[in-house]
C-alpha positions in Angstrom: -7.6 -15.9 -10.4 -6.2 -15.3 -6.6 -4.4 -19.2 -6.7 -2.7 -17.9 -10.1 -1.8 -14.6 -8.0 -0.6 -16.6 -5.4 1.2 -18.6 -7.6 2.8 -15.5 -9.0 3.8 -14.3 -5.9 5.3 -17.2 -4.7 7.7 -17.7 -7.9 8.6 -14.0 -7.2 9.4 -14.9 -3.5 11.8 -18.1 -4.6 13.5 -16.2 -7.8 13.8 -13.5 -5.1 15.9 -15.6 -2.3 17.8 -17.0 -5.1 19.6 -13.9 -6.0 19.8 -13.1 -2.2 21.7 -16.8 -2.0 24.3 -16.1 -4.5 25.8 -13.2 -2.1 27.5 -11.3 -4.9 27.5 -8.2 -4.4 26.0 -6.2 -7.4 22.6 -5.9 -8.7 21.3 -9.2 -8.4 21.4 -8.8 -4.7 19.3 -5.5 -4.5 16.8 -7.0 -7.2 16.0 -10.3 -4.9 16.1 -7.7 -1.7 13.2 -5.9 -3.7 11.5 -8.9 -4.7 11.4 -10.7 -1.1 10.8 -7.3 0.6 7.3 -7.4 -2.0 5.9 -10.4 -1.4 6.1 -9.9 1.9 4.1 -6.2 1.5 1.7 -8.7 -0.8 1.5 -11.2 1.8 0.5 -8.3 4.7 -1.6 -6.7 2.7 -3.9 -9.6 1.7 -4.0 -10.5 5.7 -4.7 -7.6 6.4 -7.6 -7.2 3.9 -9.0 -11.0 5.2 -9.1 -9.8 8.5 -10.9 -6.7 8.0 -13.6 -8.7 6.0 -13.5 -11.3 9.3 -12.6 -13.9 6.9 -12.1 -17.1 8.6 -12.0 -20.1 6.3 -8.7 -21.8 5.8 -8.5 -20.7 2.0 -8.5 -17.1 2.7 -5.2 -17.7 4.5 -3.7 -20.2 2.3 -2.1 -18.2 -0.1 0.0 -16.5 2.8 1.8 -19.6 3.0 
């Protein structure tokens, strides 16, 4: 379940910095600003949460990549 989160996430982050590339102005540009802004509240959050439990193994920081 979290590497098809993660998975989610990261499709969200790339569809995201897609509509920030095309540098129209418009909505597309405000919808990719939402979707990068986020993951990256996604990405904090689950760091965040990992090192509160003391979580050190590798996979608990692998889907912050």
């Amino acid at each position: 379940m979290w590497r098809a989160e993660a998975r989610w996430w990261r499709t969200v982050g790339a569809e995201g910095e897609a509509l920030l590339r095309q540098g129209r102005d418009g909505p597309g540009v405000v919808v990719g600003a939402v979707a990068v802004l986020s993951v990256d509240a996604w990405r904090v959050r689950a760091a965040l949460a990992s090192a509160a439990r003391g979580d050190r193994a590798r996979e608990a920081f692998d889907a912050l990549v």
